[in-house]
Backbone and ligand atoms as CSV (ligand in chain L), in Angstrom:
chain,resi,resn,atom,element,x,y,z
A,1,UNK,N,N,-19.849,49.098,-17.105
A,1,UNK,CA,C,-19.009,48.241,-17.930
A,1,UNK,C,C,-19.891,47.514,-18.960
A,2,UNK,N,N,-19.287,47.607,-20.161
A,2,UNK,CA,C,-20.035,46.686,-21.448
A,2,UNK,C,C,-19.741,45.148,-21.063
A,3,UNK,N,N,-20.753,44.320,-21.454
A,3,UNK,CA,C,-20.937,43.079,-21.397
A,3,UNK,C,C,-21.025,42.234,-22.537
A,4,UNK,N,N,-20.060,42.087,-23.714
A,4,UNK,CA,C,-20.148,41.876,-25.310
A,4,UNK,C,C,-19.930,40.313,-25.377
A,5,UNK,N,N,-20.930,39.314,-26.439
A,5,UNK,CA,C,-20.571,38.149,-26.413
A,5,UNK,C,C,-20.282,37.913,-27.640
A,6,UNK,N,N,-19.264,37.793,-28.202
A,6,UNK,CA,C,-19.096,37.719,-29.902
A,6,UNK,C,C,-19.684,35.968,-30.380
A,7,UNK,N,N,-20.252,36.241,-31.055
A,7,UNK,CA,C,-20.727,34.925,-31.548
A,7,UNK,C,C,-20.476,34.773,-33.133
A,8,UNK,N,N,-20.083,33.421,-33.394
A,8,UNK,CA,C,-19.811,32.979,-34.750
A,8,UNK,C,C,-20.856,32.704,-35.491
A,9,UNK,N,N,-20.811,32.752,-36.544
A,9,UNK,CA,C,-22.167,33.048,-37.825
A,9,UNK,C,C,-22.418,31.251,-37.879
A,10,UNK,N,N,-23.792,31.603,-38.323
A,10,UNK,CA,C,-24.407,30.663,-37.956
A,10,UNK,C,C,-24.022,28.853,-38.740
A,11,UNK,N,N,-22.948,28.924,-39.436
A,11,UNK,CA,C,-22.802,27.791,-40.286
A,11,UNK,C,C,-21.384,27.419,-39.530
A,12,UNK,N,N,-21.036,27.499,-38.289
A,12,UNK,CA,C,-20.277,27.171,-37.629
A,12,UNK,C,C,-20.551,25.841,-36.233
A,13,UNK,N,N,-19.982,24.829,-36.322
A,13,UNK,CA,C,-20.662,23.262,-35.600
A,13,UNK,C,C,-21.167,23.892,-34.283
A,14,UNK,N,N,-21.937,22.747,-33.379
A,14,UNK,CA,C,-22.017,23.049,-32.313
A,14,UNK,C,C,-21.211,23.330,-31.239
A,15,UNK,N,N,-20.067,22.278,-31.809
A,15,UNK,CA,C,-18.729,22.524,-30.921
A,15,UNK,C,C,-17.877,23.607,-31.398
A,16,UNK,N,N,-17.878,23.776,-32.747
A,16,UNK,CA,C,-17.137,25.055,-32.693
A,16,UNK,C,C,-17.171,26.482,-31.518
A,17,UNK,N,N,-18.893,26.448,-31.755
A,17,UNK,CA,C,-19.505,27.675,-30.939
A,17,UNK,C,C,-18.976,27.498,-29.176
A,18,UNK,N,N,-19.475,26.000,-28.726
A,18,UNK,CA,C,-18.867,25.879,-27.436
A,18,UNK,C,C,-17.716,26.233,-27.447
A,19,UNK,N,N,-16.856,26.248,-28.153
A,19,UNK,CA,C,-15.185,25.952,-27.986
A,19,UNK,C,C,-14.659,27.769,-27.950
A,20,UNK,N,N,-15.642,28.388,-28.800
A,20,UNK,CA,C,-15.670,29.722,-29.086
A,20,UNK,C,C,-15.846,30.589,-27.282
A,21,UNK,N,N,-17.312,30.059,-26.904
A,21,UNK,CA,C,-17.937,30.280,-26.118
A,21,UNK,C,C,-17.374,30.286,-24.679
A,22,UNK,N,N,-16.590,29.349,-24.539
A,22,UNK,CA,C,-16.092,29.076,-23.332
A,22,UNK,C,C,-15.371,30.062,-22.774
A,23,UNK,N,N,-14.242,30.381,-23.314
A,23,UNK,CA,C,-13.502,31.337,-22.596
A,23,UNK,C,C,-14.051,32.733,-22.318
A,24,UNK,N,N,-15.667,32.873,-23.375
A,24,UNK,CA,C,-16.003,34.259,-22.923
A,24,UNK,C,C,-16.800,34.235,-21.850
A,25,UNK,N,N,-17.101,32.461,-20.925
A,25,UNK,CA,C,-18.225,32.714,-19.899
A,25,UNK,C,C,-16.785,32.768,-18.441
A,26,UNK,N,N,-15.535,32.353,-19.072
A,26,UNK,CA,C,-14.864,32.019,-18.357
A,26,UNK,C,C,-14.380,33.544,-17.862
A,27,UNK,N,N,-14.204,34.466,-18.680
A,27,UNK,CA,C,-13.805,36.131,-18.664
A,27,UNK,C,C,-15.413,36.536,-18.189
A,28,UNK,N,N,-16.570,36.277,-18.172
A,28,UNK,CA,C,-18.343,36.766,-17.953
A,28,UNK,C,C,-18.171,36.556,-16.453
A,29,UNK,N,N,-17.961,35.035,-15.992
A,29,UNK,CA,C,-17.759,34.804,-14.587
A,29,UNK,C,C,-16.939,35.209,-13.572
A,30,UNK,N,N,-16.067,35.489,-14.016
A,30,UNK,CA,C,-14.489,35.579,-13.268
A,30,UNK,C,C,-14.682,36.657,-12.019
A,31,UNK,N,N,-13.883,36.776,-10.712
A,31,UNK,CA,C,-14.040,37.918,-9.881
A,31,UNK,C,C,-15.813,38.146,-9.466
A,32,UNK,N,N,-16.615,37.195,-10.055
A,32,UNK,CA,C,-17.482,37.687,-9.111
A,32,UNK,C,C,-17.947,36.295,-8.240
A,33,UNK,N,N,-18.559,36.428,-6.901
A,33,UNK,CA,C,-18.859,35.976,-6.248
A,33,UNK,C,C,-20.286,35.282,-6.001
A,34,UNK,N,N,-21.100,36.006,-6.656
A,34,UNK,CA,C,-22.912,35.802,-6.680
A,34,UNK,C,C,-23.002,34.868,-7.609
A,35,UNK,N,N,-22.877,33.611,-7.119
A,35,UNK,CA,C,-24.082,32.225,-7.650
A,35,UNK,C,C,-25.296,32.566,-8.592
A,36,UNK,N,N,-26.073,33.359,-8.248
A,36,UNK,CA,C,-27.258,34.118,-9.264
A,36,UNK,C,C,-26.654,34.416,-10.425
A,37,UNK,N,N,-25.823,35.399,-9.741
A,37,UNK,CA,C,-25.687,36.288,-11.121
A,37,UNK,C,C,-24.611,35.798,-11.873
A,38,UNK,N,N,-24.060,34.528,-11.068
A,38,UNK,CA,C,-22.658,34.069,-12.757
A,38,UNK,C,C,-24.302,33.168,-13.884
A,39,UNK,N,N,-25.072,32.719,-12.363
A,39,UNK,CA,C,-25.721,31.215,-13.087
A,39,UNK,C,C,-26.970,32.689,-14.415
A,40,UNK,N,N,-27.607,33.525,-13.878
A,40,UNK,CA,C,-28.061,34.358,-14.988
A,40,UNK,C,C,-27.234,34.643,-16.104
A,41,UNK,N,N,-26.120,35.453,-16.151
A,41,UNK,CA,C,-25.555,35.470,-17.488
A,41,UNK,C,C,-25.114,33.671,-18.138
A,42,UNK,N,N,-24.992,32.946,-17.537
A,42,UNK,CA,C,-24.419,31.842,-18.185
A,42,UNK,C,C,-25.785,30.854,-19.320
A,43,UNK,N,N,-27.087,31.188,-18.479
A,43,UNK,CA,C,-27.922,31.573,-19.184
A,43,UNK,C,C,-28.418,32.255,-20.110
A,44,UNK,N,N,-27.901,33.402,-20.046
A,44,UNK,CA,C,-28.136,34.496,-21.153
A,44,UNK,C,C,-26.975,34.098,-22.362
A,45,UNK,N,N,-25.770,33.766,-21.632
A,45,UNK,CA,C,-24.655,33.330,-23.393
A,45,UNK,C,C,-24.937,31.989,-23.827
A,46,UNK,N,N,-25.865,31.085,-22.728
A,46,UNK,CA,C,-26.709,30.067,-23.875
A,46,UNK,C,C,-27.447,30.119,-24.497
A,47,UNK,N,N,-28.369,30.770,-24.306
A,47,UNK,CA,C,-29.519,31.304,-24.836
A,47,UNK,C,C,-29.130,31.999,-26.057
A,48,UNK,N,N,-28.343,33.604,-25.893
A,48,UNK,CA,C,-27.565,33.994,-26.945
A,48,UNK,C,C,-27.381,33.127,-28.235
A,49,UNK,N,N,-26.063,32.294,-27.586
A,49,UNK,CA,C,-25.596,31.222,-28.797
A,49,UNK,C,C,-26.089,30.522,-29.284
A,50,UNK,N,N,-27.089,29.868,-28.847
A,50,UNK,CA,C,-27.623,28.447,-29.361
A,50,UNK,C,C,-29.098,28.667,-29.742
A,51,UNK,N,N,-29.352,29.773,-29.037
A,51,UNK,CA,C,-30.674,30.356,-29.382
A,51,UNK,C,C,-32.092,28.787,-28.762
A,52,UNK,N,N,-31.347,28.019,-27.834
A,52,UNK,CA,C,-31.907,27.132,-27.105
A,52,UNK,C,C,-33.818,27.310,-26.789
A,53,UNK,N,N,-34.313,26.268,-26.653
A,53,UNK,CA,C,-35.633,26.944,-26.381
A,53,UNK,C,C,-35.914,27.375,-25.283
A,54,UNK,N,N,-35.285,26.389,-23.938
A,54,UNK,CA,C,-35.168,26.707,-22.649
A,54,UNK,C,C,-33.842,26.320,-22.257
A,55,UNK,N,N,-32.960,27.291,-21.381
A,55,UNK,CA,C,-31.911,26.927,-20.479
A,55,UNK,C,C,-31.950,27.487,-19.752
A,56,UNK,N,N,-31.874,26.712,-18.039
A,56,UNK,CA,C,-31.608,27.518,-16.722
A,56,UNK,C,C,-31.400,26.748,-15.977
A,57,UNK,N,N,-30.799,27.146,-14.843
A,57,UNK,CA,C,-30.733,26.401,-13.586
A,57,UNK,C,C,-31.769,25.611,-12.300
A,58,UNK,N,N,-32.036,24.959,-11.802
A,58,UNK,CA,C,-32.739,24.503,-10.942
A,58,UNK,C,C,-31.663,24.580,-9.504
A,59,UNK,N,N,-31.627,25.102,-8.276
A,59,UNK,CA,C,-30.808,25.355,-7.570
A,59,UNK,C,C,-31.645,24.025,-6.163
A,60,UNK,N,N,-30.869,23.081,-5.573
A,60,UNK,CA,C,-30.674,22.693,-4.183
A,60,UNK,C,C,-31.254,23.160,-3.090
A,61,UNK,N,N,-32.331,23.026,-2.805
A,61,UNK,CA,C,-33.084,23.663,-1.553
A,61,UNK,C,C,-33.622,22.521,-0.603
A,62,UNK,N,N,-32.868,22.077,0.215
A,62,UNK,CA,C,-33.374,20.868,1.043
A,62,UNK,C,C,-33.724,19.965,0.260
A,63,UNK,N,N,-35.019,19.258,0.180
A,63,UNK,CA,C,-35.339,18.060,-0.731
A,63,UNK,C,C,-35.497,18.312,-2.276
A,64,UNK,N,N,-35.846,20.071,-2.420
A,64,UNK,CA,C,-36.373,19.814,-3.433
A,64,UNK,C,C,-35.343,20.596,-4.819
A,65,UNK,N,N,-35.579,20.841,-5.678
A,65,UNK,CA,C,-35.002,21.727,-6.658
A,65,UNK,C,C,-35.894,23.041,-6.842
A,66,UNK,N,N,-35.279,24.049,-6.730
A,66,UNK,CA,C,-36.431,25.471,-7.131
A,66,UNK,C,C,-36.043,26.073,-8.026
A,67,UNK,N,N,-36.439,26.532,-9.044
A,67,UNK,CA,C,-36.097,27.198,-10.265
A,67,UNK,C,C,-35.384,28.451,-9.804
A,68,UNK,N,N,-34.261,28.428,-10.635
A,68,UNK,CA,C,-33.201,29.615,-10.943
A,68,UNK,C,C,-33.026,30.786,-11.647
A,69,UNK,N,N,-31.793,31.156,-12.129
A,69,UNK,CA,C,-31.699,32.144,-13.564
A,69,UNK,C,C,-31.831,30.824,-14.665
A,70,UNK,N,N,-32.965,31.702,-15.484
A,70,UNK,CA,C,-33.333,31.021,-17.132
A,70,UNK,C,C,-33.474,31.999,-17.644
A,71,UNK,N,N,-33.538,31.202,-18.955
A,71,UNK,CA,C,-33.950,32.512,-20.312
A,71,UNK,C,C,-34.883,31.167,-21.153
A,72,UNK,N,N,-36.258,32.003,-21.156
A,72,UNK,CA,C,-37.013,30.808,-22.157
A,72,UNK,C,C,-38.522,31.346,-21.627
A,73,UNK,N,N,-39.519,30.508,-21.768
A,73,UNK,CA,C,-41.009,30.168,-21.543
A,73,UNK,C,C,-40.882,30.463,-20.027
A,74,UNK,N,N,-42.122,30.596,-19.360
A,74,UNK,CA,C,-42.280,30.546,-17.393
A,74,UNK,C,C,-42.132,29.100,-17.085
A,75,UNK,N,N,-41.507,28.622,-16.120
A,75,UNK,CA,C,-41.309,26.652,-16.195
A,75,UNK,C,C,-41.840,26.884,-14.631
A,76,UNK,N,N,-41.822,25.476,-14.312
A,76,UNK,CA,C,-42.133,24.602,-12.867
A,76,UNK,C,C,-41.130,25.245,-11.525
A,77,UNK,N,N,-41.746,25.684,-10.836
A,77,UNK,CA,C,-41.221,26.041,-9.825
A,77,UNK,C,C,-39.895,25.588,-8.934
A,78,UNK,N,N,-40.873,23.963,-8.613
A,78,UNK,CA,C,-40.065,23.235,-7.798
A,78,UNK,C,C,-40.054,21.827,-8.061
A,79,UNK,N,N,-39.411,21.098,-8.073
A,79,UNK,CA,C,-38.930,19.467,-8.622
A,79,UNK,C,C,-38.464,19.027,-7.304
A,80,UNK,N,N,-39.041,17.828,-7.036
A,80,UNK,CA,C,-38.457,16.792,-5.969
A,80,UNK,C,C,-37.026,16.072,-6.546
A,81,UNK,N,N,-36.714,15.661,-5.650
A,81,UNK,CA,C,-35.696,15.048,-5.535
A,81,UNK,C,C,-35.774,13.502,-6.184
A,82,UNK,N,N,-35.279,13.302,-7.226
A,82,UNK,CA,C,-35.458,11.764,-8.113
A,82,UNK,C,C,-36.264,12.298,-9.398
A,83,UNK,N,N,-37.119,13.194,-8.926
A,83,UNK,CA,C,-38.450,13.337,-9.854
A,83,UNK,C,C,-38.122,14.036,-10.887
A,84,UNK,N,N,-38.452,13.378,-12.442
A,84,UNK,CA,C,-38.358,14.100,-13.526
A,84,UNK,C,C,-36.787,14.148,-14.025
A,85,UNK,N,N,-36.679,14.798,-15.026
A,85,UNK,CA,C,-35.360,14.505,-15.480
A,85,UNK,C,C,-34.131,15.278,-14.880
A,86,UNK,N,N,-34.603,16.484,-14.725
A,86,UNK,CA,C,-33.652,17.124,-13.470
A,86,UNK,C,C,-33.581,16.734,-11.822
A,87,UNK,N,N,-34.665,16.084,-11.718
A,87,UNK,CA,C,-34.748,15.591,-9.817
A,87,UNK,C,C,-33.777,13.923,-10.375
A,88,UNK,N,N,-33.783,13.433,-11.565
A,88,UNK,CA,C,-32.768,12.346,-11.374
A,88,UNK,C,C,-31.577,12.163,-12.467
A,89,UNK,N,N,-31.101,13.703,-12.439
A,89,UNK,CA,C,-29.523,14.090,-12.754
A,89,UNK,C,C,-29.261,14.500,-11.263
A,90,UNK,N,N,-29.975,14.919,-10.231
A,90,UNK,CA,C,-29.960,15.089,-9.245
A,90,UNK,C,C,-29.180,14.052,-8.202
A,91,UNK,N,N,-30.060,13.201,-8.305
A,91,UNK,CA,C,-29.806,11.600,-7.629
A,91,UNK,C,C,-28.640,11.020,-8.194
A,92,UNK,N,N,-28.750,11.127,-9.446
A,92,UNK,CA,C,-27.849,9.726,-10.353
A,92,UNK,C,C,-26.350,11.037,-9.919
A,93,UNK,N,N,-26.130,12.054,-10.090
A,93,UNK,CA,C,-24.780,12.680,-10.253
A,93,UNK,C,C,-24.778,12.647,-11.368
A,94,UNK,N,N,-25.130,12.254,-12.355
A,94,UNK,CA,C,-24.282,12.623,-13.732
A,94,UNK,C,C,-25.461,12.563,-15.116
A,95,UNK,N,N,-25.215,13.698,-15.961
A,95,UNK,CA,C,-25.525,14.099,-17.322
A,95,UNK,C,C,-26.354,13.206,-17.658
A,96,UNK,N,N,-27.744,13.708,-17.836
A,96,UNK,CA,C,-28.909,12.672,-18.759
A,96,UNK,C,C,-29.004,13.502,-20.357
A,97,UNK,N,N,-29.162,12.511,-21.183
A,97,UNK,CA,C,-29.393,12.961,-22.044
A,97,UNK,C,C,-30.354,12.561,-22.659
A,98,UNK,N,N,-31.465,13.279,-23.073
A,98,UNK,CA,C,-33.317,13.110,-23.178
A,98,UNK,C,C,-33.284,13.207,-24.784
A,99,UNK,N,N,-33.087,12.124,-25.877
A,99,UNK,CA,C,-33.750,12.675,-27.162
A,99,UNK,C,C,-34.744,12.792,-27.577
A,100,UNK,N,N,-35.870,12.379,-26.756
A,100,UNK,CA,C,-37.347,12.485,-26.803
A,100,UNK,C,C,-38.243,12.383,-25.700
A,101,UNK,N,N,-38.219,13.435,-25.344
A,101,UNK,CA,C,-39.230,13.619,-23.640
A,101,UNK,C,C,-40.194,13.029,-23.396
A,102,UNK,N,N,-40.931,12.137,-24.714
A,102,UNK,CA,C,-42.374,11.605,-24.631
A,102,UNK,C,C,-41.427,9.922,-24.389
A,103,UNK,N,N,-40.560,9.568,-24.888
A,103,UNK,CA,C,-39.969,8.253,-24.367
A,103,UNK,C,C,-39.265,8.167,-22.634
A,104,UNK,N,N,-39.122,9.570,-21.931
A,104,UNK,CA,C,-38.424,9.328,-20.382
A,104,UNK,C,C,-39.794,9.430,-19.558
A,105,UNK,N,N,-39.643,8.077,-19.080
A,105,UNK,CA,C,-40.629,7.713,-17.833
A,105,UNK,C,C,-40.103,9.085,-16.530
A,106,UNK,N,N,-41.201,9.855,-16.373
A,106,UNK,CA,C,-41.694,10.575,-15.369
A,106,UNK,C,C,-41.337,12.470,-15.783
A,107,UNK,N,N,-41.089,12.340,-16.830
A,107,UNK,CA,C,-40.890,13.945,-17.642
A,107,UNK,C,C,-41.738,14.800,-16.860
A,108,UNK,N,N,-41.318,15.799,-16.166
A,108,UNK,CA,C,-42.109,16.690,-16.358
A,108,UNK,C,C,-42.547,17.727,-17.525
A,109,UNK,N,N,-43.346,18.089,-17.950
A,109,UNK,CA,C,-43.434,19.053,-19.340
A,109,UNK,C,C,-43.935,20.054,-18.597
A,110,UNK,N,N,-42.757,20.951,-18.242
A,110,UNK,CA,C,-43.220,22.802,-17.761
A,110,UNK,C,C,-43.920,23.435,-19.700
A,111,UNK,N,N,-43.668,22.877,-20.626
A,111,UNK,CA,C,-44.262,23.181,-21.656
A,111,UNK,C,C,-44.207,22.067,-22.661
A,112,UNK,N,N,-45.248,22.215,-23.497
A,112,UNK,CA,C,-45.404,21.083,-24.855
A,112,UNK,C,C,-44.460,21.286,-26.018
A,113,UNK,N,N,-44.058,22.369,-25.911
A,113,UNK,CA,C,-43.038,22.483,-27.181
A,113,UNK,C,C,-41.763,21.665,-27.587
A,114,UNK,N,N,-41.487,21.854,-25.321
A,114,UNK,CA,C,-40.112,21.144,-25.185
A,114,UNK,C,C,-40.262,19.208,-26.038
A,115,UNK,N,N,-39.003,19.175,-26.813
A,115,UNK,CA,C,-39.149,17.691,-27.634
A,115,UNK,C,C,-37.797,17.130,-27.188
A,116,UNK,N,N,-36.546,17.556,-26.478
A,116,UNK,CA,C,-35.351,16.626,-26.530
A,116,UNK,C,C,-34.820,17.753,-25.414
A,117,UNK,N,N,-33.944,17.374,-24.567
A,117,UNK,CA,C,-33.482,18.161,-23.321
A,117,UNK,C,C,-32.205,17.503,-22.256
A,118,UNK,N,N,-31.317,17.944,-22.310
A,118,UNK,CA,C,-30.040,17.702,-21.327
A,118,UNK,C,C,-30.268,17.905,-19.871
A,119,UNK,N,N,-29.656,17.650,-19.016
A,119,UNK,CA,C,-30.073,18.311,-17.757
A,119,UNK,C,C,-28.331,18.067,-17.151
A,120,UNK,N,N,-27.466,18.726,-16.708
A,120,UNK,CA,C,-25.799,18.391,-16.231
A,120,UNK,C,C,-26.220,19.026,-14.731
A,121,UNK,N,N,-25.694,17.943,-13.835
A,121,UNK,CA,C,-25.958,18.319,-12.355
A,121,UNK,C,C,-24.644,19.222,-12.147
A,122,UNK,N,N,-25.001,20.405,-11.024
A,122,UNK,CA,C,-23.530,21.357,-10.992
A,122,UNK,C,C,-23.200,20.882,-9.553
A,123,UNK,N,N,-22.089,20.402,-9.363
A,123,UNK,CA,C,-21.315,19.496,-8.101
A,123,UNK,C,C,-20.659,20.884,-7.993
A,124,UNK,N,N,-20.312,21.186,-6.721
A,124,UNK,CA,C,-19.436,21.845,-5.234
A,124,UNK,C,C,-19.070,20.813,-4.810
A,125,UNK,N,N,-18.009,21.042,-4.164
A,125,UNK,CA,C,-17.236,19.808,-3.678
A,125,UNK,C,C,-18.132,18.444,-3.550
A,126,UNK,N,N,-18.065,17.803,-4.335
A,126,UNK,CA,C,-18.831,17.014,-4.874
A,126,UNK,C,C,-20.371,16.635,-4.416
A,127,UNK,N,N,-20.604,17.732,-4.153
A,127,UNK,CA,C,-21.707,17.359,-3.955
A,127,UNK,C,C,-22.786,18.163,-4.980
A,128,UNK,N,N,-24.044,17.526,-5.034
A,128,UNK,CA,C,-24.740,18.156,-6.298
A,128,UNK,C,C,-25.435,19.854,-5.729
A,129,UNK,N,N,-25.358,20.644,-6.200
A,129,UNK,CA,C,-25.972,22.180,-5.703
A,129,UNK,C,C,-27.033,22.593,-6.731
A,130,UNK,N,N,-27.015,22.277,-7.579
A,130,UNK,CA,C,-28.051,23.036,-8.680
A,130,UNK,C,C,-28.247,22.071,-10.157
A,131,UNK,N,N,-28.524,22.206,-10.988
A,131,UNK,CA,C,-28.910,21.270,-12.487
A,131,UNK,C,C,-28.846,22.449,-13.286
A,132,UNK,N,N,-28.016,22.455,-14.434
A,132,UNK,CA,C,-28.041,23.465,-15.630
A,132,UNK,C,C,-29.004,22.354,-16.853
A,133,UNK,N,N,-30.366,23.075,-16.670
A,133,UNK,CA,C,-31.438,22.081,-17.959
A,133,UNK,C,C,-31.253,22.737,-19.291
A,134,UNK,N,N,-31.554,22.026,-20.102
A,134,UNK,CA,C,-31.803,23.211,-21.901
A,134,UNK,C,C,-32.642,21.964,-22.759
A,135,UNK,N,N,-33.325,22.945,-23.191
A,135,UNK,CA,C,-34.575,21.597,-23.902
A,135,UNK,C,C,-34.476,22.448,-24.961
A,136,UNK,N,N,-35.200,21.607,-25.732
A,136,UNK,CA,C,-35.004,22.089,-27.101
A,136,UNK,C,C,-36.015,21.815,-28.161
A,137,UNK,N,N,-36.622,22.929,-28.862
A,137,UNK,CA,C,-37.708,22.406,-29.518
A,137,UNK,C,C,-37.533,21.433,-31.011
A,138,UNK,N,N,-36.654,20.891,-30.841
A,138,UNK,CA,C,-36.447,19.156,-31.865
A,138,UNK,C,C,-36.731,18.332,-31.325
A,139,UNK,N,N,-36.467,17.451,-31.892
A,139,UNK,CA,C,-36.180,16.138,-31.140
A,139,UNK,C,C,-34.873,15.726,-31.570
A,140,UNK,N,N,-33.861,15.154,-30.583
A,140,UNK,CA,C,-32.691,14.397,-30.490
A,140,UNK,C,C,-31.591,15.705,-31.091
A,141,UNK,N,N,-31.745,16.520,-30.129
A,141,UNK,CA,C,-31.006,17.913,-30.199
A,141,UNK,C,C,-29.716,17.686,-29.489
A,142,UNK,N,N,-29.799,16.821,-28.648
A,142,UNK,CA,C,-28.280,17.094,-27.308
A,142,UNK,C,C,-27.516,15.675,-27.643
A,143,UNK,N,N,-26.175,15.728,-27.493
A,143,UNK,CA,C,-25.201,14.583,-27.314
A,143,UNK,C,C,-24.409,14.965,-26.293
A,144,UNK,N,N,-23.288,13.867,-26.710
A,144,UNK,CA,C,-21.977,13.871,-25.366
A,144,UNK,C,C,-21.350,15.378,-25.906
A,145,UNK,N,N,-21.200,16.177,-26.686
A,145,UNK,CA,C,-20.640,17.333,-27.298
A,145,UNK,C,C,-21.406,18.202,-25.738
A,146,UNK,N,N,-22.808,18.293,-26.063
A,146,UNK,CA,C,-23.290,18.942,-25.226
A,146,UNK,C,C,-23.439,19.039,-23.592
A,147,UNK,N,N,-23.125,17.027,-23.498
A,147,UNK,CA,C,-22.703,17.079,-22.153
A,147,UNK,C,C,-21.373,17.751,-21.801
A,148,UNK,N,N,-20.702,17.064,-22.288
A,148,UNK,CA,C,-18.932,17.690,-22.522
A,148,UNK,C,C,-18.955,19.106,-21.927
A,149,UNK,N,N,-19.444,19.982,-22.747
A,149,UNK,CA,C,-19.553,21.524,-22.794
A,149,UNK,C,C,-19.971,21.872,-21.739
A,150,UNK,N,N,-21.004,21.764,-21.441
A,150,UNK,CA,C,-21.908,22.366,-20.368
A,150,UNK,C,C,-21.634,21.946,-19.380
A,151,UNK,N,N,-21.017,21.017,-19.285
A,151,UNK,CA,C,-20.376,20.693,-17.909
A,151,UNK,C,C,-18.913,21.471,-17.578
A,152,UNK,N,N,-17.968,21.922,-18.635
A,152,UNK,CA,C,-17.056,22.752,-18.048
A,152,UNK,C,C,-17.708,23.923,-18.324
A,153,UNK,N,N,-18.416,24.274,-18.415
A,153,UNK,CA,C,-19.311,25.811,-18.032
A,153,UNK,C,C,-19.712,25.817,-16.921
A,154,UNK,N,N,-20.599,24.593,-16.319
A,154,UNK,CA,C,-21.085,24.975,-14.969
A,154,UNK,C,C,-19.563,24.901,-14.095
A,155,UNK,N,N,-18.705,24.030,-14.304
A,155,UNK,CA,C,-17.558,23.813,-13.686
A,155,UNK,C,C,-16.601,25.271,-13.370
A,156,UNK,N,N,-17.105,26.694,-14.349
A,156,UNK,CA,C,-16.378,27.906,-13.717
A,156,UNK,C,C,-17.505,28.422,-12.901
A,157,UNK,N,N,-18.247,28.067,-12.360
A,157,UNK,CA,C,-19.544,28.916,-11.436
A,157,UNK,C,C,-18.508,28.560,-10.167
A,158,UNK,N,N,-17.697,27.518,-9.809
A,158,UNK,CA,C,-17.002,27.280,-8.735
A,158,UNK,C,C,-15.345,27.812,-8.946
A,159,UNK,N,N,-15.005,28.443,-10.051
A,159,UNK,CA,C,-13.436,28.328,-9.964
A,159,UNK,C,C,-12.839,29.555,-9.583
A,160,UNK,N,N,-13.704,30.784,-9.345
A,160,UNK,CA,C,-12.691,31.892,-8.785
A,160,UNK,C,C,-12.580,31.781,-7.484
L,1,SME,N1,N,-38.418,18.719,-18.039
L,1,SME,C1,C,-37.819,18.907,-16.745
L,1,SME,C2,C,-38.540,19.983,-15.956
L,1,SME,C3,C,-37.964,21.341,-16.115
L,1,SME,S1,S,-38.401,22.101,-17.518
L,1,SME,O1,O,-38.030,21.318,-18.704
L,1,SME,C4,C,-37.823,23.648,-17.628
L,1,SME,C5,C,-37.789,17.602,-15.977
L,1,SME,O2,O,-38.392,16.606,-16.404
L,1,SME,O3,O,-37.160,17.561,-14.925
């Protein structure tokens, strides 16, 4: 089976593209069952679209976070729990938004390029299971648009 992501030319908003985007991760995900493999392609149609510098998952493993499906640079393995900006979207439950990684007390930098970065914790029955991160080589790249979005994206990894 073909796997096609139509994407809008490039002078189209950020939200346009999300708004575009959505229903094709919503038809990408659907009927399958593997956690990996919705959280890999959902990666791959961010990456795709936004042409992001890094986006991937960090997945729930006892205390710590262990790296997932990404598309980007090789990153950090494993993240504690609180620690760094994904170990405290972890803790806190809800959407950080980083416009400059050299201003958040305890950043990890899996690379120097990264300059501004989201991190949306992915809740299962409410509880936190994984972090969808995307950094970005600007600075002050992500808003509430981007929280918004990416949070009903991770929100179909649970809906079939
Ligand atoms: N910057 C993240 C670590 C993960 S990498 O950006 C891929 C953090 O501070 O948690």
């Amino acid at each position: 089976m073909t796997e096609n992501l139509l994407l809008l030319e490039g002078s189209a908003s950020r939200e346009e593209k999300y708004r575009h985007l959505l229903p094709q991760v919503k038809a990408l995900v659907s009927g399958e069952n593997d956690l990996v493999a919705k959280m890999a392609n959902i990666s791959a149609a961010l990456k795709q679209t936004f042409d992001f510098f890094w986006v991937g998952f960090y997945i729930v493993k006892g205390k710590e976070l262990v790296l997932g499906p990404f598309q980007g640079p090789v990153a950090c393995t494993r993240i504690k729990f609180g620690k760094g900006v994904c170990g405290k979207a972890w803790k806190d439950e809800m959407p950080i938004v980083v416009p400059d990684v050299e201003d958040f007390p305890g950043h990890i930098a899996c690379n120097s390029e990264s300059k501004s970065e989201i991190v949306v914790p992915v809740l299962k029955q409410k509880e936190v299971v994984a972090v969808l991160d995307v950094d970005s080589d600007s600075l002050n790249d992500f808003g509430n648009t981007d929280a918004f979005y990416l949070g009903k994206i991770t929100d179909l990894l649970f809906e079939n």
